[in-house]
C-alpha positions in Angstrom: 48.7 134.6 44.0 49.2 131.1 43.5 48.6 130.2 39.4 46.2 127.1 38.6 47.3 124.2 37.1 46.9 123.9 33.1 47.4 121.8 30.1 48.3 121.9 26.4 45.0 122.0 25.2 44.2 124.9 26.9 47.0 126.3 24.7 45.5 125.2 21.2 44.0 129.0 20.6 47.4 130.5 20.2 48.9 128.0 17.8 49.8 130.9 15.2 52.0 132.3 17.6 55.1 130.5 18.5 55.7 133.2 21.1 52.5 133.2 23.0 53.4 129.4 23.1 56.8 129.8 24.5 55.5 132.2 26.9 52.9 129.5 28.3 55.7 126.8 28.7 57.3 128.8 30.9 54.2 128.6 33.7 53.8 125.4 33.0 57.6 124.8 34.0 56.7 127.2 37.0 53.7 124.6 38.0 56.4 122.0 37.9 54.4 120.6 34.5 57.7 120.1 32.4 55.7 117.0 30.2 53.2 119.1 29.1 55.7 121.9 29.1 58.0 120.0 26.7 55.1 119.6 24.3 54.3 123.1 23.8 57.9 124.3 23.3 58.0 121.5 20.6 54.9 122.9 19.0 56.2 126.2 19.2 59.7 125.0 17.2 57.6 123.5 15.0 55.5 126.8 13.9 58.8 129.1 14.3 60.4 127.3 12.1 57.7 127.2 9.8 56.7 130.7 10.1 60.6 131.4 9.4 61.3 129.3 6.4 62.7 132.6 4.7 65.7 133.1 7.1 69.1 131.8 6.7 70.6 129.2 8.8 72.1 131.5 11.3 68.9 134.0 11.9 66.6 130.9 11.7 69.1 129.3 15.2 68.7 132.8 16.8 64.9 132.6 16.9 65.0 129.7 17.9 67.3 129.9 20.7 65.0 131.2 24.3 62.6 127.6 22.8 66.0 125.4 22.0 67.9 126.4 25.3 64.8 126.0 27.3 64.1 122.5 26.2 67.6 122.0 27.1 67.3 123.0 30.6 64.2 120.6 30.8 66.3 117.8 29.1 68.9 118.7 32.3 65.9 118.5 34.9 65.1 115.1 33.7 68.4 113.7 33.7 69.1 113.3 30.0 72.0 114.9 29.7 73.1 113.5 26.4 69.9 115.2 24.7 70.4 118.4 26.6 74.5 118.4 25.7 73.3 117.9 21.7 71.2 120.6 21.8 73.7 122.9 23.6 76.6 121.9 21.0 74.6 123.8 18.0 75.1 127.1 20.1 78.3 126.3 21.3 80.0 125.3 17.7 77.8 128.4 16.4 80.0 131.8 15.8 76.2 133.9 14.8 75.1 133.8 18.4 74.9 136.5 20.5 76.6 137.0 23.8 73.6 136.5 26.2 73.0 133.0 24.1 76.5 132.5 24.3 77.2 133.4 28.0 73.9 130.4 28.8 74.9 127.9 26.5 78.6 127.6 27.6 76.9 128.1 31.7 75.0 124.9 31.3 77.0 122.9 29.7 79.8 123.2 32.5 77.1 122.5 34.7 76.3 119.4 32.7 79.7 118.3 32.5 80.6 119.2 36.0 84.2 120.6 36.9 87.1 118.5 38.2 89.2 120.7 40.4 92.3 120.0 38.0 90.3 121.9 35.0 88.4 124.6 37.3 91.0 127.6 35.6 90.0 126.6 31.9 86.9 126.7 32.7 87.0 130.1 34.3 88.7 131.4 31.6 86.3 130.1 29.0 83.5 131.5 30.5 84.8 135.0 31.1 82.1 135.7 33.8 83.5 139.7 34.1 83.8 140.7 30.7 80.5 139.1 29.6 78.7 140.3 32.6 79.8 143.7 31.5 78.4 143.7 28.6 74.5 142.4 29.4 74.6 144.1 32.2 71.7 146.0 30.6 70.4 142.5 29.4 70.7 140.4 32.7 67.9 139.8 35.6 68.9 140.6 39.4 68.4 136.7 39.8 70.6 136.0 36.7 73.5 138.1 37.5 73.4 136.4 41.1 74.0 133.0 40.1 76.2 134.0 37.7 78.8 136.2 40.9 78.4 133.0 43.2 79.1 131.0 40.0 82.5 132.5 38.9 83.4 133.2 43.1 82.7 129.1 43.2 85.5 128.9 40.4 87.8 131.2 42.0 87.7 129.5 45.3 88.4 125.9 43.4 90.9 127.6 40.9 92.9 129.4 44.1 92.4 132.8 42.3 90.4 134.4 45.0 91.9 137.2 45.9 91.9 138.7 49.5 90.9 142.2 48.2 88.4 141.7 46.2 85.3 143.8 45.2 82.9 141.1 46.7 84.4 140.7 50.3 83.8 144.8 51.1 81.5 146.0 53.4 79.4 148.1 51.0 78.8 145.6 48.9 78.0 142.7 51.4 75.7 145.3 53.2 73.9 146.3 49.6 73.7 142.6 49.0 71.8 141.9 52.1 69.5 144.4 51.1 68.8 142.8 47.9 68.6 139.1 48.6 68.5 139.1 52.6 69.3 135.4 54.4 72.0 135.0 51.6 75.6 134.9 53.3 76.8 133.4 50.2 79.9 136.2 49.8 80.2 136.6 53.4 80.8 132.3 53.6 83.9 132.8 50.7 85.2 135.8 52.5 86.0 134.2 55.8 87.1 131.1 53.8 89.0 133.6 52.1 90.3 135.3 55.3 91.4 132.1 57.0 92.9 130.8 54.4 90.6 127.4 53.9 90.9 125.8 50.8 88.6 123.1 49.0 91.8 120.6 49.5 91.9 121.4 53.1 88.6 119.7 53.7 88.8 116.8 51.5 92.1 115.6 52.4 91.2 115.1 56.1 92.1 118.2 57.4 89.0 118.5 58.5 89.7 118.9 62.5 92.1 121.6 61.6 90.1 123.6 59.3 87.0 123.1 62.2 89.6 124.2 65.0 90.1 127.5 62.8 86.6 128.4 62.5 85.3 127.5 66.1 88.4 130.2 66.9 86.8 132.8 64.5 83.8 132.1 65.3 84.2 133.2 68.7 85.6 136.4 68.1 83.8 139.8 68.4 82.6 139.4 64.2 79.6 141.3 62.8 76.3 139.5 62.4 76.5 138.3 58.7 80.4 136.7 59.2 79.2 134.9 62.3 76.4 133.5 60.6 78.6 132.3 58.0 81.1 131.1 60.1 78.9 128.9 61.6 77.0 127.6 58.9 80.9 126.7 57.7 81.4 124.7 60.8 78.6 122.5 60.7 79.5 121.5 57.4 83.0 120.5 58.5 81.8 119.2 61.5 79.0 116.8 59.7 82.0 115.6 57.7 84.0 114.5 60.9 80.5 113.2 62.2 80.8 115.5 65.8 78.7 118.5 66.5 79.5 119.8 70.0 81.1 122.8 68.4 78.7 123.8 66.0 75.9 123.1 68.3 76.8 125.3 71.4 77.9 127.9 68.9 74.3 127.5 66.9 72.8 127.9 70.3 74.2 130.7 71.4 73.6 133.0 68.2 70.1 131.6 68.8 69.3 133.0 72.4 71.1 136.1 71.6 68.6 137.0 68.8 65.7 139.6 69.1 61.6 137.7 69.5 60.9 139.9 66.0 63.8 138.3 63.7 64.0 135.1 62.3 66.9 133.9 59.9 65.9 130.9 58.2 69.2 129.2 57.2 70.0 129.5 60.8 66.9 128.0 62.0 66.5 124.9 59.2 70.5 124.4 60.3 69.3 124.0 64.2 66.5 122.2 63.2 68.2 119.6 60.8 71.0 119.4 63.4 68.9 118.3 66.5 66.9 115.8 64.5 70.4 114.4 63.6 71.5 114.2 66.8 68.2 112.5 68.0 68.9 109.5 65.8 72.3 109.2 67.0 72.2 108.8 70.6 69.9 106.1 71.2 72.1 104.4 73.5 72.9 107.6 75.7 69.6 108.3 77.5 71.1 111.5 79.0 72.4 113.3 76.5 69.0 111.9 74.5 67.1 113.4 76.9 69.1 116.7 76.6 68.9 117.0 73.0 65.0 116.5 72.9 64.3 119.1 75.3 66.3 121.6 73.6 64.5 120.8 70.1 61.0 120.8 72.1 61.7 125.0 73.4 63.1 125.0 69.9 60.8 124.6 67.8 58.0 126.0 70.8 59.6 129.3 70.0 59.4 128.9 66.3 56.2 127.9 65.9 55.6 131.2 68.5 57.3 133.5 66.1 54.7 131.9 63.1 51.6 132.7 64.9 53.4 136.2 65.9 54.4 137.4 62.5 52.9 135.3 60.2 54.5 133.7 57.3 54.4 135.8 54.2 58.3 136.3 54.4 59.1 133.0 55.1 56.3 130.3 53.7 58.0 128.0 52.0 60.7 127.7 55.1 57.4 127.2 57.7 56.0 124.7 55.0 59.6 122.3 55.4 59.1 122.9 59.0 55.5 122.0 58.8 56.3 118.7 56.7 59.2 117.5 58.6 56.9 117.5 61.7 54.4 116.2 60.4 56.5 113.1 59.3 58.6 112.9 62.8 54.2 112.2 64.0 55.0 115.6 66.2 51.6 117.2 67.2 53.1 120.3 66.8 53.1 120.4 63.1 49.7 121.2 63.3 49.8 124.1 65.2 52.2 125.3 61.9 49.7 123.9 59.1 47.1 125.6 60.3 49.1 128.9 60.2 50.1 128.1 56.5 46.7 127.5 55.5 45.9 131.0 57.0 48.6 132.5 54.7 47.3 130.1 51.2 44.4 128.8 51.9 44.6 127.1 48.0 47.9 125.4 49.4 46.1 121.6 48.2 48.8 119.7 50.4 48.7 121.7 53.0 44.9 121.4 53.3 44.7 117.5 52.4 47.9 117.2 56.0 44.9 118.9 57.9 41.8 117.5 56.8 42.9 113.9 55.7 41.6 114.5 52.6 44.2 113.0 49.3 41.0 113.5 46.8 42.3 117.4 45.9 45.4 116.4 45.3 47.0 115.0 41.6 46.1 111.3 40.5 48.8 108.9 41.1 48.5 108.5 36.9 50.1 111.9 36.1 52.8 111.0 38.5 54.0 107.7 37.3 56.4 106.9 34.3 54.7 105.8 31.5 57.8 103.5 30.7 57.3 100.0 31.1 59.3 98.5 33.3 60.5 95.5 31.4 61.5 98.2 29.4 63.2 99.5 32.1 64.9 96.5 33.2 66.5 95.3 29.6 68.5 98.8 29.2 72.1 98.5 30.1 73.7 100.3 32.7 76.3 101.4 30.7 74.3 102.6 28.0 72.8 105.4 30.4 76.1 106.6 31.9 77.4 109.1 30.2 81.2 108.4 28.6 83.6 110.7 28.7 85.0 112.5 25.9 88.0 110.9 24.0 90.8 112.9 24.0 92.2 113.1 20.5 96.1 112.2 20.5 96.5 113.1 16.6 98.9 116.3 16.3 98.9 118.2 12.8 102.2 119.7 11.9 102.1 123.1 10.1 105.0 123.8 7.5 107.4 126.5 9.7 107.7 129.4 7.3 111.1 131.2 8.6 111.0 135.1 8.0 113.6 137.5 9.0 112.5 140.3 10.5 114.4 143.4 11.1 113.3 146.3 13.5 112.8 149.7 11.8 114.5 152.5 13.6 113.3 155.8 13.4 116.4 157.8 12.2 118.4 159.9 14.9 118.1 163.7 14.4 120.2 166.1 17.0 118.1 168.6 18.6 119.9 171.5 16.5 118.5 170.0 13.2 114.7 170.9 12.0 112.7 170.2 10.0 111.7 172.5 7.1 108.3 172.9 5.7 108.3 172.2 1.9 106.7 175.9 0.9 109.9 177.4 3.4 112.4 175.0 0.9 114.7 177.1 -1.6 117.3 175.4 -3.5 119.7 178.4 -3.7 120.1 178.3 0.1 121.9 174.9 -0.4 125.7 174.6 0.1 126.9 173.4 -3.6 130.4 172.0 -1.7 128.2 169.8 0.3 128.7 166.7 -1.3 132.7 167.2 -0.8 134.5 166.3 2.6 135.4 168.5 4.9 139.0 169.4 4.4 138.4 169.9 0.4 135.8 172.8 0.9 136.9 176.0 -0.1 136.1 177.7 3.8 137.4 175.1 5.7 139.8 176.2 7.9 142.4 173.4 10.0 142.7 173.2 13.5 145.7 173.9 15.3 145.9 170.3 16.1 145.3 170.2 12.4 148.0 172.1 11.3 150.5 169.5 13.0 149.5 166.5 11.9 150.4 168.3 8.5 147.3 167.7 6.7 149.0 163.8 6.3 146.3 162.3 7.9 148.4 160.3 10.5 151.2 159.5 8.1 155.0 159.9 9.3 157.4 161.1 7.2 160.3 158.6 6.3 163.3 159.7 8.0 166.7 161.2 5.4 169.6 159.3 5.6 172.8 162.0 6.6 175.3 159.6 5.0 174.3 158.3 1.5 176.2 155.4 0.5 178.5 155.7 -3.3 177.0 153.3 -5.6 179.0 150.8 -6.7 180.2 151.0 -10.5 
């Protein structure tokens, strides 16, 4: 069902309730309406904050956070990152928030920033993806938690901290994931990076041919359906970069025929598709391998369009809909032969029904489209007032006083395994030895040793030795 489009006065009922509010912001950015969207989140932080004057600093940010972050994320949209980064800082610099506000705040602001490859480990660290996921696991949306695996996998890969055994690469999960989001070899594309040991520095410093030579290898191995799929869609990406596609065209081709008339994978298909249009503007000046190429797109897209009209596209609309478009602009007489499918499946579809009929007067106004920003305006702001500067690194180092403390380790005392311990009701003071406090040898029942008995009781001293002959004093 598709949902009309709407604007803020239809809203000015609810006003009381900055909820309500919030909640029609959202369809309005689902309608793609983020002005009037924008509006009715200010009008709802507006009445929250009035209808929360009570609430101290900290409870008041809270309440407001789903409208603050929101208006953030439209501020990103629009490409005014410096309003979208202020917002963000009075979360980030905040220790009252919760961990789902936390866990979004410090998401988009990496995404605002962006990542350099040289920080890609702090920033994997600071986010914490597996501990936080953890503990909204109970909080977090199927579509949430997704971007947030293929977000901290993207990290890994950059940070070389993907490991070969991890949870994501085994076949019970990659299967369960199909399930769930089916057409998304997302894991299956980092496991046989993974596997072939491919790295993001590979590719960008021009080992490209190498890196395509190892997956054109792989690819043609005996692999299961979801790894050959990703290993191809790998090597048209490194083959665009080193601007040939014989390998990832016969390879494209081939998973192509081999498929069954009632299944349909649309990032295969849009990758065939873009690829042979490419191909058509580059060999204008070979008429035979022109020729080629155009025949193959023609029994392409004949059996797409074939497998439309077969099965409909419920499962698939918005894919058809590209198709449909990019026809349509090429001046291909087949696109109509699609359109009129997708008008089958929506008939309300207005853009669909205006490519058919020739008819713009459904559509919006060119007014709600356009800036209202005059462009004089436009054309006095500075360059480098809109780009945004880096932060400065501060190169001021505080010195702390070094306390110095001597510690000494406590050691538990020794006890022999003969000695226990007695409990203090078992204790009786006449049991003690009253000769305990004297050595050994001066205690009344000590009895010497034979070895004892020869030293003499001297401890170690020698007698001095008699002279036989005593010399007569002198008088």
């Amino acid at each position: 069902m598709k949902v009309g489009k709407m604007s803020v006065t239809d809203y000015q009922s609810d006003e009381k309730s900055y909820d309500c509010l919030f909640n029609d912001s959202l369809i309005l950015i689902a309608n793609n309406q983020l002005g009037d969207a924008l509006k009715l989140l200010d009008l709802a932080q507006s009445v929250c904050t009035t209808q929360n004057q009570d609430l101290d600093a900290g409870d008041l940010l809270l309440e407001l956070a789903p409208i603050k972050l929101t208006i953030a994320y439209i501020y990103q949209v629009q490409g005014r990152i410096s309003e979208a980064k202020a917002l963000l800082d009075e979360f980030r610099n905040n220790e009252t928030v919760d961990h789902m506000t936390k866990l979004v705040t410090t998401n988009n602001y990496y995404a605002l920033e962006g990542i350099p490859d040289s920080k890609s480990s702090i920033a994997l660290r600071d986010l914490d993806y597996q501990a936080r996921m953890h503990k909204l696991q109970q909080k977090l949306t199927k579509p949430q938690s997704n971007v947030l695996m293929k977000n901290k996998l993207l990290l890994q890969f950059h940070a070389h901290a993907l490991s070969k055994s991890s949870k994501y690469f085994t076949k019970a999960f990659t299967s369960e994931y199909q399930k769930l989001y089916p057409g998304d070899y997302t894991f299956n594309v980092y496991k046989v990076l993974n596997q072939l040991d491919i790295t993001i520095s590979d590719v960008n410093d021009g080992n490209a041919e190498q890196c395509a030579r190892k997956l054109y290898q792989h690819a043609k191995t005996d692999l299961s359906e979801p790894e050959r799929i990703s290993t191809t869609l790998l090597l048209v990406a490194v083959n665009n970069i080193m601007g040939r596609y014989d390998q990832c065209l016969s390879v494209l081709e081939k998973i192509w025929d081999s498929r069954t008339s009632e299944t349909l994978i649309p990032a295969l298909a849009g990758t065939l598709f873009g690829l042979l249009n490419e191909l058509n503007y580059h060999q204008d000046d070979q008429r035979d391998s022109l020729s080629k190429t155009k025949a193959k797109q023609t029994s392409f897209i004949v059996a797409l369009i074939k497998y439309f009209q077969d099965h409909g596209v419920s499962k698939c609309y918005n894919f058809a809909r590209e198709i449909a478009f990019r026809l349509y602009q090429n001046g291909d007489e087949k696109a109509e032969d699609v359109l009129r499918v997708l008008q089958k499946e929506d008939p309300q579809d207005r853009l669909v029904a205006a490519a058919l009929d020739g008819d713009n007067s459904k559509l919006d106004k060119v007014e709600t489209l356009q800036s209202s920003t005059d462009i004089n305006e436009l054309l006095s702001t500075s360059i480098a007032s809109m780009i945004p500067a880096p932060p400065a690194t501060s190169t001021k180092r505080t010195f702390k006083p070094s306390i110095s403390k001597v510690h000494k380790n406590k050691r538990k005392p020794r006890f022999s395994a003969k000695k226990e311990f007695v409990a203090a009701e078992k204790f009786n003071a006449a049991d003690l030895d009253e000769e305990r406090w004297l050595p050994m040898r001066l205690r009344s029942y000590y009895k010497p040793t034979k070895k004892d008995r020869k030293k003499g009781g001297q401890q170690g001293a020698l007698e001095q030795p008699k002279d036989k002959k005593k010399k007569k004093s002198k008088k």
